[in-house]
Backbone bond lengths (Angstrom), bond angles and torsions (degrees), N, CA, C in turn:
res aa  C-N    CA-C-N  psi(-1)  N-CA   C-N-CA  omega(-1)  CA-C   N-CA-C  phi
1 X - - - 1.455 - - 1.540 110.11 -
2 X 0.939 109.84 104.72 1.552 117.75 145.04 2.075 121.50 -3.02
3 X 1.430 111.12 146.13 1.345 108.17 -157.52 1.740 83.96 -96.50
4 X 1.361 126.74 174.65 1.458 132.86 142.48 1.511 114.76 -40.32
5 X 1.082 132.55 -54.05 1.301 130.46 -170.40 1.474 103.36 -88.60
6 X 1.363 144.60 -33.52 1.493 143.00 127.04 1.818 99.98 4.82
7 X 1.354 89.98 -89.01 1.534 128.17 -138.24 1.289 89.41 -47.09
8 X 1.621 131.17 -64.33 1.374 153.76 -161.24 1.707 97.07 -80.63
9 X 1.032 135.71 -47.86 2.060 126.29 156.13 1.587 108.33 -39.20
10 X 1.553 106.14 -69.70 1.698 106.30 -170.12 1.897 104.12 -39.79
11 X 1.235 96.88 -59.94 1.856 121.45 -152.46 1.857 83.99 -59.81
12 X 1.052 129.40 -81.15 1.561 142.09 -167.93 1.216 113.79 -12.81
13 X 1.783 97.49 -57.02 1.634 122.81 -175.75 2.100 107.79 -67.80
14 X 1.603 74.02 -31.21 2.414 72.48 -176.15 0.989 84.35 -75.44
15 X 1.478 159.71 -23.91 1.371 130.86 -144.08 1.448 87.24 -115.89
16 X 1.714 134.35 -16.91 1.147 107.20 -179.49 1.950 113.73 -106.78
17 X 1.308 103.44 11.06 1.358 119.07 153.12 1.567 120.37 -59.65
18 X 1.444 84.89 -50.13 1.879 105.35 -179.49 1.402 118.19 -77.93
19 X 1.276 117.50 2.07 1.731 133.02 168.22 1.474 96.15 80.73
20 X 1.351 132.12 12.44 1.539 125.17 -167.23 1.566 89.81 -105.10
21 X 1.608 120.01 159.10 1.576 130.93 -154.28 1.989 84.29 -88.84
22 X 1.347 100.45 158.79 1.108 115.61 -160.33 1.830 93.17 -96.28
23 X 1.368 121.16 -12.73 1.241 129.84 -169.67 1.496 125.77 -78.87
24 X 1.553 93.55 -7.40 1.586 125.23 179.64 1.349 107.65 -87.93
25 X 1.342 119.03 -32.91 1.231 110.96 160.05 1.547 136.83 -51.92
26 X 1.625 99.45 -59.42 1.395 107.79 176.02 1.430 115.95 -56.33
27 X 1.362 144.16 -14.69 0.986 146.03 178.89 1.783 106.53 -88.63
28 X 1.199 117.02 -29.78 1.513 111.00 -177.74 1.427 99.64 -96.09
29 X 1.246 136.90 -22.96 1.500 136.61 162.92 1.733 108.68 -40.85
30 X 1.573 102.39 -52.27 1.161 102.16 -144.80 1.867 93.60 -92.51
31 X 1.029 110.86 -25.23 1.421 107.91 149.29 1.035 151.41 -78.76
32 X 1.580 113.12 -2.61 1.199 132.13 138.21 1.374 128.98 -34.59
33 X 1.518 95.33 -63.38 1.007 113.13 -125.00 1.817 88.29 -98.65
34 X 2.058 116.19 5.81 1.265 83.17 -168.23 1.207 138.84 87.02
35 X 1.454 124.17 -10.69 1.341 107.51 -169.00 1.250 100.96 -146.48
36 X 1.587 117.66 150.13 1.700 114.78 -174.88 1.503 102.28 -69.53
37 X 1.373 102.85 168.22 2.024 103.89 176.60 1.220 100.81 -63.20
38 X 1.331 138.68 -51.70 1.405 91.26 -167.82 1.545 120.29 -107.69
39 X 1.139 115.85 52.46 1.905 135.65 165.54 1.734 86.39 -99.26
40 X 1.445 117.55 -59.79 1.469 104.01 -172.39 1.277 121.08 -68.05
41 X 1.311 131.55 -5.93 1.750 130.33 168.64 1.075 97.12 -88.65
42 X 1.651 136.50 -19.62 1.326 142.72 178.71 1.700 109.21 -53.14
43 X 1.578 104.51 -57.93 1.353 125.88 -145.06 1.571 100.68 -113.70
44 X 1.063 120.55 -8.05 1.539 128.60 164.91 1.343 121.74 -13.39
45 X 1.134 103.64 -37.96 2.369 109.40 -176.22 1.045 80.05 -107.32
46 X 1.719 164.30 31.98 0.977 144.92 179.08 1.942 93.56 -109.40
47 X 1.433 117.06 145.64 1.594 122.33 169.04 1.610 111.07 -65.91
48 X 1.374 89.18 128.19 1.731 85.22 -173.82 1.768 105.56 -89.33
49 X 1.221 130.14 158.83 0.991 120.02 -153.27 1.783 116.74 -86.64
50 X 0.901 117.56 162.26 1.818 101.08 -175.54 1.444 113.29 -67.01
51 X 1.668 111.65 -47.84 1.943 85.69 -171.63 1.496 97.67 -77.36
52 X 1.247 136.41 -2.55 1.329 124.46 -172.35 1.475 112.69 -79.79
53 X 2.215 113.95 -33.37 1.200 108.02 174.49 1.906 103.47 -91.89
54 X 1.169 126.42 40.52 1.370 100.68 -171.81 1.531 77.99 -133.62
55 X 1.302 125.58 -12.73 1.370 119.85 162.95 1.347 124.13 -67.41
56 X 1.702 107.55 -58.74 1.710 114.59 146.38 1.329 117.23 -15.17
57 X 0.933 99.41 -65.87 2.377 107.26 -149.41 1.652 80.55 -67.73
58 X 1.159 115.94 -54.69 2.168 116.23 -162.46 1.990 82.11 -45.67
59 X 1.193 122.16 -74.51 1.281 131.34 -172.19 1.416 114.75 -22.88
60 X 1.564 90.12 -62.90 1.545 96.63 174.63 1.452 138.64 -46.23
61 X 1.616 107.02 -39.06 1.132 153.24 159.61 1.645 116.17 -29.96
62 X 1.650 103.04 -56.32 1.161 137.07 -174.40 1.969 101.57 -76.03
63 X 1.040 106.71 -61.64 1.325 115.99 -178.88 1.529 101.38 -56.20
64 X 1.049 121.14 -76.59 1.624 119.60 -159.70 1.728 109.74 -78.22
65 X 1.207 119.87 -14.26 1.032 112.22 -149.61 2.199 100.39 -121.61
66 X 1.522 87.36 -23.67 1.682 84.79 171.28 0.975 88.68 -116.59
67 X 1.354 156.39 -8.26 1.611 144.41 -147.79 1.321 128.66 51.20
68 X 0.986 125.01 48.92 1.363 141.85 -145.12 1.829 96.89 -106.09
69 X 1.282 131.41 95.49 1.172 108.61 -179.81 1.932 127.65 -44.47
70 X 1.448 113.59 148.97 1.599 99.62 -170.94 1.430 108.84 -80.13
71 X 1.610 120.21 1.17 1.743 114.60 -176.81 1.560 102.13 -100.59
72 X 1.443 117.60 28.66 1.504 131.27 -157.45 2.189 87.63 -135.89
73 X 1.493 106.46 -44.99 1.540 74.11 168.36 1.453 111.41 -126.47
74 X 0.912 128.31 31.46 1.442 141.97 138.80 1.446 121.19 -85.65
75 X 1.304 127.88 -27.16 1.499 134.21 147.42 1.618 92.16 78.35
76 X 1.256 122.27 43.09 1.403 131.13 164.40 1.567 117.54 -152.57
77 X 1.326 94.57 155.07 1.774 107.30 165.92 1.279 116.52 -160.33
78 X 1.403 114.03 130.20 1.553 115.37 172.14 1.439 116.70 -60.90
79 X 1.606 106.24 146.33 1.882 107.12 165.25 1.105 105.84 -154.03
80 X 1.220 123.85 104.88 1.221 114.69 179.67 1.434 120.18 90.28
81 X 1.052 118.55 25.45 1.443 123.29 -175.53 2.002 104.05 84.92
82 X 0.663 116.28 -26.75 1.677 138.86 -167.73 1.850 111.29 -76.73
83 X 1.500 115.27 121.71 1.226 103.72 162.69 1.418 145.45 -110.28
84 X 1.700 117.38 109.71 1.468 121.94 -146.55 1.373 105.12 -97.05
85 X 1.595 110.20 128.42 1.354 99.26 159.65 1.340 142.33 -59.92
86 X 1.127 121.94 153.53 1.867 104.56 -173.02 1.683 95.81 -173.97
87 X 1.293 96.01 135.88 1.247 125.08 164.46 1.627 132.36 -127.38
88 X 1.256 109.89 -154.97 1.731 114.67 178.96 1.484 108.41 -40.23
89 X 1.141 105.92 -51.37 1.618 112.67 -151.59 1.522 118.63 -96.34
90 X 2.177 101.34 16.09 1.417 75.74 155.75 1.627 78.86 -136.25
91 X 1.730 111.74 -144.36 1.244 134.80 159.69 1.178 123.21 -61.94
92 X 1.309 154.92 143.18 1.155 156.19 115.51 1.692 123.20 -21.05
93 X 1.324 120.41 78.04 1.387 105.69 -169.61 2.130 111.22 -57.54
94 X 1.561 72.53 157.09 1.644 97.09 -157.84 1.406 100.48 -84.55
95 X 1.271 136.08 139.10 1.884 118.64 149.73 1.398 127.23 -47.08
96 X 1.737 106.85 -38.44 1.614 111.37 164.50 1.389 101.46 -37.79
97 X 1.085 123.83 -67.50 1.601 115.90 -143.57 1.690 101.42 -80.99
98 X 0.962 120.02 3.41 1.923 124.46 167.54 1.554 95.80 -66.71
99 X 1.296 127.99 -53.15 1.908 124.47 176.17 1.382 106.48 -62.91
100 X 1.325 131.70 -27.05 1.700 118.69 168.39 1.563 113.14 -56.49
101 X 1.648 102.43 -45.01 1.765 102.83 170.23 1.321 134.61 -70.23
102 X 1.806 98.87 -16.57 1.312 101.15 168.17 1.382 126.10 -75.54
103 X 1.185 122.25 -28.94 1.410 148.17 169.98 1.260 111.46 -66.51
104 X 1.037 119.73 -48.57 1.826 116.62 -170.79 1.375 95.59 -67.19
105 X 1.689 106.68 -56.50 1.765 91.98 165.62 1.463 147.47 -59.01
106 X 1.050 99.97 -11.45 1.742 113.17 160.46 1.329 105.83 -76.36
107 X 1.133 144.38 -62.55 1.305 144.38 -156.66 1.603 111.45 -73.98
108 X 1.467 98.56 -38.71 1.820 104.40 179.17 1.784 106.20 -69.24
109 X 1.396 108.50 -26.82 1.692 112.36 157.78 1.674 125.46 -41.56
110 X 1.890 94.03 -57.84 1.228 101.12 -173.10 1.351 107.67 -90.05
111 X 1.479 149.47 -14.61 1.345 128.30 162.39 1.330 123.72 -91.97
112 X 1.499 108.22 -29.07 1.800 119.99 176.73 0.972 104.27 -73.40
113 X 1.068 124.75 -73.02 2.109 136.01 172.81 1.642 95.35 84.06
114 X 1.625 93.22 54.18 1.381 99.05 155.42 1.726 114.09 78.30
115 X 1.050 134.02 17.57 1.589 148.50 -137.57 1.794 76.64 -147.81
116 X 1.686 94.21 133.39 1.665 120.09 -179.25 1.810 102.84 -49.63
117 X 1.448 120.33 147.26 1.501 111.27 162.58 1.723 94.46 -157.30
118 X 1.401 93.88 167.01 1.492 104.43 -174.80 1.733 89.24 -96.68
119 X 1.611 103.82 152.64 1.236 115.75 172.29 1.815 106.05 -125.61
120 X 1.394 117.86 152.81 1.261 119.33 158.31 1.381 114.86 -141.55
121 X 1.501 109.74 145.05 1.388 119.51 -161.03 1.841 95.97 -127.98
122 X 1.735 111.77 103.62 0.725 128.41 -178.23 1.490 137.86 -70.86
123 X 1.565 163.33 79.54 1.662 144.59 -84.06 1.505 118.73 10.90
124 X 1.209 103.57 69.54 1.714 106.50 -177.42 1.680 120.26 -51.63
125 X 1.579 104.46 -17.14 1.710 83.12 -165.75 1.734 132.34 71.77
126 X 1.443 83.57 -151.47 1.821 93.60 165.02 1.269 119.53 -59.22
127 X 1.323 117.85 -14.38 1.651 126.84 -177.19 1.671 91.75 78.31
128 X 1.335 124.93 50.21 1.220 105.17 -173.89 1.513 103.10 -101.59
129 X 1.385 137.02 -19.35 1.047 155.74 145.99 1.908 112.60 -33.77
130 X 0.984 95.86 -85.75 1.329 124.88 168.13 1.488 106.37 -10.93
131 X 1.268 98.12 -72.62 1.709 125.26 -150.07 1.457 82.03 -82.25
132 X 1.257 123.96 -78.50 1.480 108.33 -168.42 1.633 132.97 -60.50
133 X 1.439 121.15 -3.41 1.310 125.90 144.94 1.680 113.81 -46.64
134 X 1.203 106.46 -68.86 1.260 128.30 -174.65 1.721 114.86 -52.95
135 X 1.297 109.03 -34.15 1.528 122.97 164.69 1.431 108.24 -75.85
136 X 1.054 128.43 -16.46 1.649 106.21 -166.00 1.661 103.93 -143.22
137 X 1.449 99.71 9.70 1.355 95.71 151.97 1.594 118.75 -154.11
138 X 1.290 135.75 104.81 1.495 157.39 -163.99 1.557 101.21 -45.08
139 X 1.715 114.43 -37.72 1.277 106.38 178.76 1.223 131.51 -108.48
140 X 1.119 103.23 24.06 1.887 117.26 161.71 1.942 109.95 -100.03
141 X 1.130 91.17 103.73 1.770 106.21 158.45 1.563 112.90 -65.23
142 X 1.204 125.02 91.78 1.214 131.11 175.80 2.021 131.48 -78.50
143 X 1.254 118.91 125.70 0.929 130.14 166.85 1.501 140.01 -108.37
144 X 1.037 126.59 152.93 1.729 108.15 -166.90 1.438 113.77 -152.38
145 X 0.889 127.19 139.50 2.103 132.88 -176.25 1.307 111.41 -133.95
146 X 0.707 94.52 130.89 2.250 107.88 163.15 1.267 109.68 -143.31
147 X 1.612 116.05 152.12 1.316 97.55 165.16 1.644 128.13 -108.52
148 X 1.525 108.85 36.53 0.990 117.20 -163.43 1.949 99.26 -102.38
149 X 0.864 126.59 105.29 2.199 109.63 -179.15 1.664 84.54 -53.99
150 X 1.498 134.75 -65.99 1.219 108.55 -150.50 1.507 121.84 -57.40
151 X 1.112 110.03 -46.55 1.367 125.33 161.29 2.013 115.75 -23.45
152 X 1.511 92.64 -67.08 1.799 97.16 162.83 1.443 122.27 -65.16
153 X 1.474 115.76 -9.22 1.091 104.90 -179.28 1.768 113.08 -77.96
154 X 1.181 110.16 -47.80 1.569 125.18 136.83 1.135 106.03 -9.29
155 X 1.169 120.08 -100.68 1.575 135.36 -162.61 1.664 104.72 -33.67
156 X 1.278 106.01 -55.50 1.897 110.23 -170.49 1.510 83.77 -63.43
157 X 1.257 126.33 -60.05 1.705 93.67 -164.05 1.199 132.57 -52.47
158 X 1.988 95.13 -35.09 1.785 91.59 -169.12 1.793 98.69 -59.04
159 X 1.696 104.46 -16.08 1.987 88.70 -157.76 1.231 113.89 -74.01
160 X 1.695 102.93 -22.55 1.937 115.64 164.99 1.194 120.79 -41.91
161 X 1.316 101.22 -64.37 1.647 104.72 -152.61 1.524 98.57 -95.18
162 X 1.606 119.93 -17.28 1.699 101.45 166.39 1.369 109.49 -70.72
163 X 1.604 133.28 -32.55 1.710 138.96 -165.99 1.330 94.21 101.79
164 X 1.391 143.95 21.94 1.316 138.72 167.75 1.515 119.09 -52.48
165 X 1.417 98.20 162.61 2.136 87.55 -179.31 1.743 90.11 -120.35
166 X 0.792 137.65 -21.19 1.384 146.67 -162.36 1.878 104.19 -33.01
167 X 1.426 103.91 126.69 1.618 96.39 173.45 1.463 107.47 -93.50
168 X 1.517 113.29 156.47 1.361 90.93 -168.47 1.979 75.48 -138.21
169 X 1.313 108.38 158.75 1.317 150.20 166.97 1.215 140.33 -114.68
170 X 2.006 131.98 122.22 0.874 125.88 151.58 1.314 140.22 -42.46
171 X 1.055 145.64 149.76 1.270 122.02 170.51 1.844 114.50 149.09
172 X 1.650 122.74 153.78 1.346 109.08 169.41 1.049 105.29 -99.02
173 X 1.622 91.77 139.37 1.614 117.93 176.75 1.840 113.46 43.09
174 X 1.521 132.11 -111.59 1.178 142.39 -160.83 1.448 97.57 -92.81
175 X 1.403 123.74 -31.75 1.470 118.43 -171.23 1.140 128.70 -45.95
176 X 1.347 142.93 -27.99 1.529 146.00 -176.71 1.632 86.71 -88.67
177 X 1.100 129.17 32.42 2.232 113.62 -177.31 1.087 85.00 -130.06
178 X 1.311 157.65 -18.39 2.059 140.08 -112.22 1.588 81.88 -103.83
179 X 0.977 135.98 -7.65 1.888 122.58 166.00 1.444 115.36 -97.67
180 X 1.557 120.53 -17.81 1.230 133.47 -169.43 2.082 108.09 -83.49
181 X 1.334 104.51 166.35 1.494 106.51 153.62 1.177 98.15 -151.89
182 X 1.546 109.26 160.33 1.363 140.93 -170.16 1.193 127.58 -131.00
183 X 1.565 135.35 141.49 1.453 119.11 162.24 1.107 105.56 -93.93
184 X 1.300 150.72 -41.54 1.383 131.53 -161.93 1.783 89.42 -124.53
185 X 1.654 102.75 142.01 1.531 131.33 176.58 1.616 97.96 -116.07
186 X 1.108 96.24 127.05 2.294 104.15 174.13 1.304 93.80 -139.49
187 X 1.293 117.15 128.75 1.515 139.60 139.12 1.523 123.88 -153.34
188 X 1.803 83.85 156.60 1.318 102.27 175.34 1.559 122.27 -118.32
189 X 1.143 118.91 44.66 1.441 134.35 169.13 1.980 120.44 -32.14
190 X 1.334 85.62 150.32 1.702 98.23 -163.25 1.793 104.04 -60.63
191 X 1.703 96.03 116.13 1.951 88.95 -179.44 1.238 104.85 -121.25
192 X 1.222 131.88 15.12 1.597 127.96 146.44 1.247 111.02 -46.53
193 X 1.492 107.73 109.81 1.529 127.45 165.23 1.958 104.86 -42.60
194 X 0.824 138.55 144.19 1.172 138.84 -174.84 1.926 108.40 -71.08
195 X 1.122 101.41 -30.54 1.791 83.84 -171.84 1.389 107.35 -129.58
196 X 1.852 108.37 32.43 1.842 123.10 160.53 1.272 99.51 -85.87
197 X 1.718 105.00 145.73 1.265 134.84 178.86 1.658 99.80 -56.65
198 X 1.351 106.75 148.19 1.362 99.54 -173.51 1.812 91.78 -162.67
199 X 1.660 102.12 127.73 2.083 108.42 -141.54 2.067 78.78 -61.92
200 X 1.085 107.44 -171.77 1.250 130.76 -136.81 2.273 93.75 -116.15
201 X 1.348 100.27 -32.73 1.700 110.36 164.23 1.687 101.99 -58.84
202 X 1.519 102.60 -66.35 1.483 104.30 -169.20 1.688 118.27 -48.33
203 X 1.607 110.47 -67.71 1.632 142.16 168.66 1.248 89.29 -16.14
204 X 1.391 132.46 -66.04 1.492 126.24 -105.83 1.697 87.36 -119.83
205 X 1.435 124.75 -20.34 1.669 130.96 -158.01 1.244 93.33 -138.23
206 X 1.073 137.83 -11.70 1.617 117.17 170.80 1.808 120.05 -110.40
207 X 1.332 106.51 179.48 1.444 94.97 -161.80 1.950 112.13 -104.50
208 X 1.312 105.96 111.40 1.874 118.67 -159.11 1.881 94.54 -26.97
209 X 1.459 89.64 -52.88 1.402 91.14 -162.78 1.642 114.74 -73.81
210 X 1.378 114.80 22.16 1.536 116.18 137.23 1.318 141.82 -127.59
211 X 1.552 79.93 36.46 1.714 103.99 -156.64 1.436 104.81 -116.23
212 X 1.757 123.75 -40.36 1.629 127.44 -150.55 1.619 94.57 -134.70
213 X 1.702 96.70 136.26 1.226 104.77 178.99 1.321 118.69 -112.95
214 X 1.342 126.03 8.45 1.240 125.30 176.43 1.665 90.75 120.60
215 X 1.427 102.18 173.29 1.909 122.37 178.05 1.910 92.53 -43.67
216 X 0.896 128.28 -51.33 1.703 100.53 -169.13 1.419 108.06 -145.05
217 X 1.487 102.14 51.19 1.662 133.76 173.48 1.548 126.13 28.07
218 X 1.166 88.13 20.32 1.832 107.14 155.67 1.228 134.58 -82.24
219 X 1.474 118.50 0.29 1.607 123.26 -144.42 1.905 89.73 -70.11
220 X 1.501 99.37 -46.05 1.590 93.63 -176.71 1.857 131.11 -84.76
221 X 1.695 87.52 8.09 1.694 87.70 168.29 1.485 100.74 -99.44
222 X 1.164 124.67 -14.68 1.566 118.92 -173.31 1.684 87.85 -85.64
223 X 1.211 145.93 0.26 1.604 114.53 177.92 1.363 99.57 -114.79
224 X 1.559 128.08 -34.98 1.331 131.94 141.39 1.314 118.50 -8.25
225 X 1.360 123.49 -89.14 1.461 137.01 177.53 1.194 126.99 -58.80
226 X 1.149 119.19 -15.34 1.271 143.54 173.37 1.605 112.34 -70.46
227 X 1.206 105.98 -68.09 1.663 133.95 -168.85 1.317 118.82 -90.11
228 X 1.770 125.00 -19.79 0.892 136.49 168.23 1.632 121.61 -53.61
229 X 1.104 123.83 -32.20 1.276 124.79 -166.11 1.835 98.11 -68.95
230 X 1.391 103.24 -46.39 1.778 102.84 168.54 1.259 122.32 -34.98
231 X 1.712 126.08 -42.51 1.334 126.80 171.95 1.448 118.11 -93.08
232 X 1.044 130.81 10.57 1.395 125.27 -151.12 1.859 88.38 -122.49
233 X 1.401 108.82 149.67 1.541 121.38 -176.99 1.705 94.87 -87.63
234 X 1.391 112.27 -178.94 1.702 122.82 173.91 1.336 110.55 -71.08
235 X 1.339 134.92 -41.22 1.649 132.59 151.15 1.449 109.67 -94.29
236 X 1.428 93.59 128.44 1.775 115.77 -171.58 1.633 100.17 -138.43
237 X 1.574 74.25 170.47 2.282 97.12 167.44 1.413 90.24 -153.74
238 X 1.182 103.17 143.55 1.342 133.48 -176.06 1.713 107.22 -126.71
239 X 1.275 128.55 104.49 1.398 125.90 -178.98 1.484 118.23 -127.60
240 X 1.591 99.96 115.59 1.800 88.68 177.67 1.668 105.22 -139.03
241 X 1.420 78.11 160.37 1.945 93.65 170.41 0.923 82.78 -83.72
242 X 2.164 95.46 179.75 1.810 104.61 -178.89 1.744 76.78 156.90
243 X 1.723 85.10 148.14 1.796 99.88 166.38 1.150 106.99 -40.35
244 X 1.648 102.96 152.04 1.304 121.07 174.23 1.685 107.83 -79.87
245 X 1.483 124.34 -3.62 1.646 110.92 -176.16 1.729 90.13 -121.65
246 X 1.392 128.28 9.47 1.413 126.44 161.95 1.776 122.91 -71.28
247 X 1.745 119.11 -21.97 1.055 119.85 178.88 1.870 115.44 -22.30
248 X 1.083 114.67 -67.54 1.383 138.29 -151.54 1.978 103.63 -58.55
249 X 1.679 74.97 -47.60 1.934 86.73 -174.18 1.362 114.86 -87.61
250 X 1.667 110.05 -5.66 1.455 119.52 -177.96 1.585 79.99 -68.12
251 X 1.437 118.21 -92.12 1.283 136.08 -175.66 1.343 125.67 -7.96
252 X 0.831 114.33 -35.22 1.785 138.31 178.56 1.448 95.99 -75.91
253 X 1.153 120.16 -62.46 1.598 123.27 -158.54 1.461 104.60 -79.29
254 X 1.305 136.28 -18.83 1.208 154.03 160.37 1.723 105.00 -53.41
255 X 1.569 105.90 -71.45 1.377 104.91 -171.58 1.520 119.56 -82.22
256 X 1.158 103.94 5.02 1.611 108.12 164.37 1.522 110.56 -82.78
257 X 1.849 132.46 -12.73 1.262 116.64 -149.60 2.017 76.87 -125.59
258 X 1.381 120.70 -35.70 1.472 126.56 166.46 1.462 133.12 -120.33
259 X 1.766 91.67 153.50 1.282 95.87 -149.86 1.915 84.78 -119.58
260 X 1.783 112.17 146.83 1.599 91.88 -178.02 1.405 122.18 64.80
261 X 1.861 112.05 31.42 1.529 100.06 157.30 1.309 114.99 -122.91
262 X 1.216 121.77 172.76 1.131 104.79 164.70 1.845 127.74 -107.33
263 X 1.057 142.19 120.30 1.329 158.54 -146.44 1.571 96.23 -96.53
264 X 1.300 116.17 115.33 1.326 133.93 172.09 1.681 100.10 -104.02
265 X 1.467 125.68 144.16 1.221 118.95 151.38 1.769 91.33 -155.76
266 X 1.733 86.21 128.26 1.784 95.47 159.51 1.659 126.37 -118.44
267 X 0.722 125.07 -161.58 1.791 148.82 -169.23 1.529 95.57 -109.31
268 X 1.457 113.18 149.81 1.053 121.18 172.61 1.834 93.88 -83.42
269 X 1.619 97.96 -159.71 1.749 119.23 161.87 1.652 100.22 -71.58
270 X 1.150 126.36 -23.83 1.634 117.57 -164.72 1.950 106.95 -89.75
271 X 1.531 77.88 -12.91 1.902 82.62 -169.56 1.469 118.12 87.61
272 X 1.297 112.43 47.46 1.508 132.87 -162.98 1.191 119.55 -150.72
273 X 1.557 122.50 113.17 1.313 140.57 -144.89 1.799 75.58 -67.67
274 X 1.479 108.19 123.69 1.523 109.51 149.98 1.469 138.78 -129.11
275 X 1.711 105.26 -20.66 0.948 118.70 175.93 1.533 138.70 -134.49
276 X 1.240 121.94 120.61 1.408 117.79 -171.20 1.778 110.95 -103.57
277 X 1.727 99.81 148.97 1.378 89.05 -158.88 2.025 80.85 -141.57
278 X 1.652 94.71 132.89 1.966 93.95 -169.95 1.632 80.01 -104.29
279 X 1.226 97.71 178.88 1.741 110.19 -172.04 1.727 106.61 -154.61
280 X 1.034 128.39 100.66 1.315 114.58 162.43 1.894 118.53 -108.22
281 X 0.805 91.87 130.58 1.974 102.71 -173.13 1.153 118.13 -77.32
């Protein structure tokens, strides 16, 4: 058998023969293998064990060789410091979208100032949104909708096994809220234009219907913004991801539905318009 530092050289190089990122490896090594990162930089010249590397290599196998994303058979992904389960049936949370949570929490600082508010988290997904509002701040009452059950089925677990309180709901888009109100609205709704190239990992392992938003991948910020004002109290936040070349037309469609807000939009870490954030006082 092959050493740890073997195992992760051989595997790196097949996967970058196979045009697949070599970074997929180190993550199924180290979950292989059992051991936190740094026990495995520890134990590196050490023989890794046979069913432990013959579990690896099948993995590997899987990754480079069907395209199988690796947070698909490891059945995890970090967000936020946090580890969410996730499979087929939802998204893969993004690192981009960890600065949407950082932000909503800055801003719910500067208009809430720390004072209880209801939150709703609009196609929740993994609930990864959701749940980590609700984790990292005591005074957000959290709520959550998708209309996918498998998708929620997801969501209730991650809210188990993180200790989340988050209620979550069937339902499209705003419809399970129309008796409720809220101060703060967050989503990250599907903005794949419907007929953009989209790489062949994502396409092929994730689920369309959290992927495509219609001919020019707005279909679900125009019913959002639209309909939102029904759930939303007289001081609100409104926070969403969204293409990085949507800024302009977000903005537009915003100030056609409000009057008297104020329109935040920043850059991610990459320098890429990602997120717009409305504000009413």
């Amino acid at each position: 058998m092959p050493t740890y530092k073997e195992a992760l050289m051989i595997n790196e190089q097949y996967a970058l023969d196979n045009q697949q990122e070599a970074t997929g490896i180190k993550i199924l090594l180290q979950h292989f293998s059992k051991l936190s990162h740094a026990k495995l930089f520890e134990n590196l010249d050490e023989t890794m064990p046979e069913q432990d590397y013959k579990a690896f290599r099948d993995a590997v196998d899987q990754y480079v060789i069907k395209n199988i994303p690796v947070q698909h058979i490891t059945q995890k992904e970090y967000f936020y410091g946090y580890e969410f389960f996730v499979n087929k049936d939802v998204l893969i949370p993004r690192f981009e979208t960890e600065e949407l949570v950082a932000n909503i929490l800055l801003i719910y600082d500067e208009i809430f100032n720390q004072t209880p508010v209801k939150v709703v988290d609009i196609g929740t997904g993994s609930g990864c949104l959701a749940i980590t509002l609700d984790k990292e701040e005591p005074n957000m009452s959290v709520s959550a909708s998708d209309i996918s059950k498998e998708a929620l089925t997801v969501a209730h677990k991650n809210n188990t096994i993180l200790g989340a309180n988050v209620t979550f709901k069937q339902g499209d888009m705003l419809t399970p809220f129309q008796d409720q109100k809220f101060d703060i609205l967050v989503s990250n709704p599907p903005y794949i234009p419907k007929d953009e190239m989209v790489e062949d990992l994502v396409k092929d392992n994730e689920p369309h219907i959290a992927l495509f938003g219609g001919t020019d991948g707005l279909d679900f910020y125009r019913i959002i913004i639209k309909e939102a004002k029904n759930v939303l109290n007289d001081r609100f936040i409104m926070a969403f991801e969204h293409a990085y070349d949507k800024k302009t037309v977000l903005k537009a469609l915003i100030e056609k539905h409000y009057d008297n807000v104020e329109i935040r939009q920043l850059k991610d870490m990459q320098g890429k318009d990602r997120m717009t954030f409305v504000i009413k006082r």
